[in-house]
GULOSE-691553 format. One line per 4 residues: number of its first residue (from 1); for each residue x, y, z of N, C-alpha, C, O. Coordinates in nm, 2 decimals. Example, Ala and Ser with C-alpha at 12.3 -4.5 7.8 and 13.67 -1.06 7.14 Angstrom:
% GULOSE-691553
1) 1.32:-0.57:0.78:1.23:-0.45:0.78:1.32:-0.33:0.78:1.42:-0.33:0.85  1.28:-0.22:0.71:1.37:-0.11:0.71:1.29:0.00:0.79:1.34:0.11:0.80
***
This chain:
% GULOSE-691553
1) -14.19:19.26:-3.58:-14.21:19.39:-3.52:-14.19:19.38:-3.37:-14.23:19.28:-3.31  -14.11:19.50:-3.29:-14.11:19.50:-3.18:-14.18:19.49:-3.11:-14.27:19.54:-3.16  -14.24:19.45:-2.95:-14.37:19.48:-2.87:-14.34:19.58:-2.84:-14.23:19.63:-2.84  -14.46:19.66:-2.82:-14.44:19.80:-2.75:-14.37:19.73:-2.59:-14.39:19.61:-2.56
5) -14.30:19.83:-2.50:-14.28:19.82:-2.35:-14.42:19.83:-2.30:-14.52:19.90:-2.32  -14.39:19.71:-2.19:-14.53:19.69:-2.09:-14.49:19.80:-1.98:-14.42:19.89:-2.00  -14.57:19.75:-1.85:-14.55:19.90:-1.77:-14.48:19.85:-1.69:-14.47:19.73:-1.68  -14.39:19.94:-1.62:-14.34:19.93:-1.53:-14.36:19.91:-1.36:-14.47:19.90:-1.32
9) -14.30:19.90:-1.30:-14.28:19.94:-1.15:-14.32:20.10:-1.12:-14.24:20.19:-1.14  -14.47:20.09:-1.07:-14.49:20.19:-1.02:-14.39:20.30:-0.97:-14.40:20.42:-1.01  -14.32:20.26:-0.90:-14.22:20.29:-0.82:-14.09:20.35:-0.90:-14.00:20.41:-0.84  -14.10:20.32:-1.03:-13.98:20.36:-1.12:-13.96:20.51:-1.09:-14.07:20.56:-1.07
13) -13.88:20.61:-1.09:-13.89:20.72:-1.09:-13.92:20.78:-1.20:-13.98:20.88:-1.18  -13.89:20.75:-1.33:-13.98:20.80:-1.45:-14.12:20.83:-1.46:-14.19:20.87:-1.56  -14.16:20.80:-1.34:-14.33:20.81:-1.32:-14.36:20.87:-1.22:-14.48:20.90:-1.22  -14.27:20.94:-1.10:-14.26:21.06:-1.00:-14.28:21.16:-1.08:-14.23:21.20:-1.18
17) -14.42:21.24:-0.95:-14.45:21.32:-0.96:-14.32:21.49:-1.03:-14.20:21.48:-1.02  -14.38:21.58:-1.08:-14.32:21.66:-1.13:-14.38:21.79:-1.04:-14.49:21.85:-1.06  -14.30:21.84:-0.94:-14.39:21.93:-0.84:-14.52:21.87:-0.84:-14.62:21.93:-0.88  -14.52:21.80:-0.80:-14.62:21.69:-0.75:-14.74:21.72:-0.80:-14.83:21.78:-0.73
21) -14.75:21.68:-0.96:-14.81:21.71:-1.03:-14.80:21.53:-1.16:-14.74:21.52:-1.27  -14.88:21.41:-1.11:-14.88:21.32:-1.16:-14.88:21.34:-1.32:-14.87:21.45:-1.38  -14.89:21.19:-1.38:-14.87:21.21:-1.55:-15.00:21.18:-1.56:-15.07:21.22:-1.65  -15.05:21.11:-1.45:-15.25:21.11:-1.52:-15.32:21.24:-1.48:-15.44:21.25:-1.51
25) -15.25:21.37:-1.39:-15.30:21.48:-1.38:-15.31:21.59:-1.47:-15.40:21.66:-1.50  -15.13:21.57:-1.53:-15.07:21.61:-1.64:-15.18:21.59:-1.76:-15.24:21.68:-1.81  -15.21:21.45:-1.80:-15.27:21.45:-1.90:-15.45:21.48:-1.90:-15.52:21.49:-2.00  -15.49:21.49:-1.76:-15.59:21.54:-1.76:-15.58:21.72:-1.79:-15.66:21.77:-1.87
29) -15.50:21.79:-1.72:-15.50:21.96:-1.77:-15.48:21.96:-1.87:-15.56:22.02:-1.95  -15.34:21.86:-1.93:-15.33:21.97:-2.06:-15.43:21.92:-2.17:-15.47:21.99:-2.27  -15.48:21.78:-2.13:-15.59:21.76:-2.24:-15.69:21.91:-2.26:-15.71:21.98:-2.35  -15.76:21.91:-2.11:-15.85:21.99:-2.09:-15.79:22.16:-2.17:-15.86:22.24:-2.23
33) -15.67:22.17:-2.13:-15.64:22.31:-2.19:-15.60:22.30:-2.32:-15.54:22.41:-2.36  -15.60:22.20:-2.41:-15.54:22.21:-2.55:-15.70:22.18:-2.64:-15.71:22.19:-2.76  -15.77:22.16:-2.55:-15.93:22.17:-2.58:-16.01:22.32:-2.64:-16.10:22.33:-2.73  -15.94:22.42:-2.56:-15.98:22.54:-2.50:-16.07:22.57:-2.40:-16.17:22.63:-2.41
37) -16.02:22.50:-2.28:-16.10:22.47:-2.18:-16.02:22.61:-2.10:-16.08:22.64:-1.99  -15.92:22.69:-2.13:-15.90:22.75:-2.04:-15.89:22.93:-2.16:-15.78:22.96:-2.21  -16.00:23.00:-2.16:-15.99:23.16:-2.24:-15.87:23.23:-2.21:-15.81:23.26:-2.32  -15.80:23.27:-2.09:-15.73:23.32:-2.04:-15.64:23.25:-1.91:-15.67:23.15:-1.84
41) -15.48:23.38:-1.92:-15.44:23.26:-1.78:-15.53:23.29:-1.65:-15.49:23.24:-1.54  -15.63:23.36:-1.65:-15.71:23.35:-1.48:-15.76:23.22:-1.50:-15.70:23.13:-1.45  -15.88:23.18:-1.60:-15.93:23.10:-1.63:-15.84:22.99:-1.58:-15.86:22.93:-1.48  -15.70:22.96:-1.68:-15.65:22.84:-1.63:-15.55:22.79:-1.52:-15.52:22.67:-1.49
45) -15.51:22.92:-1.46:-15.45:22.95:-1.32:-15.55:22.87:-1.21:-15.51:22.79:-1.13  -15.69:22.92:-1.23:-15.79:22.88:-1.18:-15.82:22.68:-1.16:-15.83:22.61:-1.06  -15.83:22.64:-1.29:-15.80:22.53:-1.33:-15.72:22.44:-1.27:-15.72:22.32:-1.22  -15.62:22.53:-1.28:-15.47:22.44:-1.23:-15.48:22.44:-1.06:-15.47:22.34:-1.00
49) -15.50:22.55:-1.00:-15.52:22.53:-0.87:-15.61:22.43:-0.82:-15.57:22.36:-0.73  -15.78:22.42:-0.88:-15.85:22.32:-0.88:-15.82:22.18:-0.88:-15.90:22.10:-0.85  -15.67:22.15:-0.92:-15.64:22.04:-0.91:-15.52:22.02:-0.87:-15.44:21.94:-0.91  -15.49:22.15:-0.73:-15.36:22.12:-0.70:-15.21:22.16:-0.74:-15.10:22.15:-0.68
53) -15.24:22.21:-0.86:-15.13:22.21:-0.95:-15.10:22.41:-0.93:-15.17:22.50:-0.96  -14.96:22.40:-0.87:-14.87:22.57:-0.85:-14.89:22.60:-1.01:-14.84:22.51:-1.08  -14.95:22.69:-1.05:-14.97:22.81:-1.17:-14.82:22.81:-1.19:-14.76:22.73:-1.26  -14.77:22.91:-1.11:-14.62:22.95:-1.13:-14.54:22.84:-1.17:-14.46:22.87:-1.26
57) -14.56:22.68:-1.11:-14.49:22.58:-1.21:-14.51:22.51:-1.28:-14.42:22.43:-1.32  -14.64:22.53:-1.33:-14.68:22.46:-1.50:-14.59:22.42:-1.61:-14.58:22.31:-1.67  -14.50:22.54:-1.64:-14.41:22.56:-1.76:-14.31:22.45:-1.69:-14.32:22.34:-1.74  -14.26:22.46:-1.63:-14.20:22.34:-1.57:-14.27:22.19:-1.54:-14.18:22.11:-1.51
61) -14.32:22.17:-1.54:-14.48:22.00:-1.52:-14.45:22.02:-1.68:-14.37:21.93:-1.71  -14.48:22.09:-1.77:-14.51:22.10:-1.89:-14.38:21.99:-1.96:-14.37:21.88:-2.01  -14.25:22.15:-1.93:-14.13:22.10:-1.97:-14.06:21.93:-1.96:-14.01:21.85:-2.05  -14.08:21.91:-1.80:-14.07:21.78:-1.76:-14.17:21.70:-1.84:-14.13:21.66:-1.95
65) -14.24:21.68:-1.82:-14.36:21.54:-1.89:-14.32:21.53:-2.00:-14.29:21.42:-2.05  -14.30:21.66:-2.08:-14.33:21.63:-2.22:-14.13:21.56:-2.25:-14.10:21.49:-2.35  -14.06:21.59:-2.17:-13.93:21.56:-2.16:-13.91:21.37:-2.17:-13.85:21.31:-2.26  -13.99:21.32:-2.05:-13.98:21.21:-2.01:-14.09:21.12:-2.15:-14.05:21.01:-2.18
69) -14.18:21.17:-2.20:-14.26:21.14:-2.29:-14.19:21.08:-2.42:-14.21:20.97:-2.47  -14.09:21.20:-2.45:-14.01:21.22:-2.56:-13.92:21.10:-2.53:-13.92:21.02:-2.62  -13.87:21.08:-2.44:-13.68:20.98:-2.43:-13.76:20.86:-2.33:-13.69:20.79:-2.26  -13.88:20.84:-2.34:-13.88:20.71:-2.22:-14.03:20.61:-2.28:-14.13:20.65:-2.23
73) -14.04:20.50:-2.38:-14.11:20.47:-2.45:-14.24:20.38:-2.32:-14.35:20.34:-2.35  -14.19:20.37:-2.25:-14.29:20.32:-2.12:-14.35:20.44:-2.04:-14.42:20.39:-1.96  -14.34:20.53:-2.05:-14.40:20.64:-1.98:-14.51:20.71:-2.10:-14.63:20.73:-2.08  -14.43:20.74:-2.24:-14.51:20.74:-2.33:-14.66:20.65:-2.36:-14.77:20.71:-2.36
77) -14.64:20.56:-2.38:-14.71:20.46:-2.40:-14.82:20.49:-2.26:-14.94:20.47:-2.27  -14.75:20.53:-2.14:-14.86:20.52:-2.04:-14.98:20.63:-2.06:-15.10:20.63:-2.03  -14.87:20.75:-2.12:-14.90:20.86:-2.17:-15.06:20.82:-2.29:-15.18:20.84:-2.26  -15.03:20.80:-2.35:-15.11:20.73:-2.49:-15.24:20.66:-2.39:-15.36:20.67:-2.41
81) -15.20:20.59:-2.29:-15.33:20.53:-2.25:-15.42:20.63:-2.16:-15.54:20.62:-2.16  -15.36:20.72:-2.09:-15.44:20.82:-2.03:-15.54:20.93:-2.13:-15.66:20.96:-2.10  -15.45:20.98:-2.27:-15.50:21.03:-2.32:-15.62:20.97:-2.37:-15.72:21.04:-2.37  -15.62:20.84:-2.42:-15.75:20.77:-2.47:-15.86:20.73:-2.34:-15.98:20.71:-2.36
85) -15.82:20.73:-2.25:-15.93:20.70:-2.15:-15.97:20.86:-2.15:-16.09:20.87:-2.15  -15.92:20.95:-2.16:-15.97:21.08:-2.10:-16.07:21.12:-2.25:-16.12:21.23:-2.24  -16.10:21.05:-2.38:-16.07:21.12:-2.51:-16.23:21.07:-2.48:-16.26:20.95:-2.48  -16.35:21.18:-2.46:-16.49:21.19:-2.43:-16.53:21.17:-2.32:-16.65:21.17:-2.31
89) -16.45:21.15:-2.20:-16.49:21.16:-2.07:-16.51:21.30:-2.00:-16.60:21.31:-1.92  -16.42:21.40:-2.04:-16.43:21.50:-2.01:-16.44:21.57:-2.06:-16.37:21.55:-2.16  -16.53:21.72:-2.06:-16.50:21.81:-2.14:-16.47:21.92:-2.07:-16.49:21.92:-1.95  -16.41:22.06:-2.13:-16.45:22.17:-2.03:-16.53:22.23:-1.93:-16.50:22.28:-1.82
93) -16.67:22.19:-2.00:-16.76:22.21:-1.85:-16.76:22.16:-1.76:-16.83:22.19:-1.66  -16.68:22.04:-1.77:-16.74:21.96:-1.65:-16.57:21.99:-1.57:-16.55:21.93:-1.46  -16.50:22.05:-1.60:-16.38:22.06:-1.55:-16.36:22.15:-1.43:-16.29:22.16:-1.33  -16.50:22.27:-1.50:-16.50:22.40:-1.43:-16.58:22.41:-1.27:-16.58:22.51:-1.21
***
């Protein structure tokens, strides 16, 4: 069986920001919003500013991550480890 890929060079650009919007930020919102941490887009407009993150370019952060996720098995995988560190650390309330 194959090893999974270890991590890379920080520095790789597969791991630059997306409107400067990191993949451990990424996976902290959308965890939090695939939760239903966010009722409405005020609610998560709200959210997203709270951490920096332009509303107006979400669908785009979105589009990109889930892009590089899909075609890049080291970003993935980094992907995979953020979600499990976040998986009971946070919940909605404590987001708000």
């Amino acid at each position: 069986m194959a090893e999974a890929p270890g991590p890379r060079d920080p520095t790789d650009p597969s791991f630059e920001p997306i409107h400067g919007v990191s993949l451990a930020t990424f996976a902290e919102v959308s965890t939090w919003l695939a939760a239903g941490g966010a009722a409405d887009s005020r609610s998560r407009d709200m959210v997203l500013r709270q951490r920096g993150v332009d509303a107006a370019l979400w669908t785009d952060v979105v589009a990109g991550w889930l892009d590089r996720i899909a075609d890049d098995a080291v970003v993935r995988n980094a992907w995979a480890r953020h979600l499990i560190r976040l998986r009971g650390e946070e919940s909605p309330a404590a987001m708000r």
